[in-house]
C-alpha positions in Angstrom: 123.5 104.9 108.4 120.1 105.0 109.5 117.5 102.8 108.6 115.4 105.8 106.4 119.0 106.5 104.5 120.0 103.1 104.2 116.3 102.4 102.2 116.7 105.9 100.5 120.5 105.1 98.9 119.7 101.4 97.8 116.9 102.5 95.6 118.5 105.4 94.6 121.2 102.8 93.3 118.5 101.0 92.2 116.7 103.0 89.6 119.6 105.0 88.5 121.2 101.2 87.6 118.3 101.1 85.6 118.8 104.3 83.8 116.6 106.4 86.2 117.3 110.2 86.9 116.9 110.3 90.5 116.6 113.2 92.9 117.0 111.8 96.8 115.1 114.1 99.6 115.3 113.2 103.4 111.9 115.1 103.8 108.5 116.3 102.2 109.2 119.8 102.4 112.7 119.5 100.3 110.7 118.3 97.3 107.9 120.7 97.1 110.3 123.4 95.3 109.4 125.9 92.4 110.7 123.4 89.9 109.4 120.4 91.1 108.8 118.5 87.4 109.2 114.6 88.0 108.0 111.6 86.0 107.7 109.7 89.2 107.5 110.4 93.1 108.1 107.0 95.1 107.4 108.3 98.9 107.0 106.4 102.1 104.6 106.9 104.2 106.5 107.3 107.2 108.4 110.7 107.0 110.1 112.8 109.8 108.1 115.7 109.1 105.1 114.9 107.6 103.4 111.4 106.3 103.9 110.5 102.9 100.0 110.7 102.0 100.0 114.1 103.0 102.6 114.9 100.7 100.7 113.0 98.0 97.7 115.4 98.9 100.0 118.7 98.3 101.2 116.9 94.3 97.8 116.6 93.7 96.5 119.8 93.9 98.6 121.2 91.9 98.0 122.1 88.4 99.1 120.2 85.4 102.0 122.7 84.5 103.0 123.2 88.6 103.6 119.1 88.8 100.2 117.9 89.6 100.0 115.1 87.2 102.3 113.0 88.4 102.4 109.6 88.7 102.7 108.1 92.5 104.0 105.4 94.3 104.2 105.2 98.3 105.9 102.7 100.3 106.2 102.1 104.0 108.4 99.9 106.1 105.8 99.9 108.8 104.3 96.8 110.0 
């Protein structure tokens, strides 16, 4: 399991152990869909195909009923 995967699963396990509804994407693009309507995005910054503050960027311009007003939370393993 790679390192992105391994960090992705455990807090998936995480938050659903604390009662969370969690969706898991490998990459930005897979969670900009039509009926993209969480509570919560927790993204890294370091993402195969684009950073996670770029992604963060695309959230926030939607409009309020699109997803926009979301609340946001990145993380990086990056040192």
């Amino acid at each position: 399991m790679d390192g992105q995967k391994h960090v992705r699963s455990a807090l998936t396990g995480f938050l659903s152990g604390l009662g969370s509804i969690v969706r898991e994407r490998a990459n930005a693009d897979d969670v900009m869909t039509p009926r993209f309507q969480p509570d919560l995005v927790l993204s890294d910054i370091a993402m195969p195909d684009k950073d996670g503050i770029e992604l963060l960027r695309e959230i926030g311009s939607l409009g309020p009923s699109e997803g926009g007003k979301v609340a946001l939370i990145v993380i990086t393993g990056l040192s």
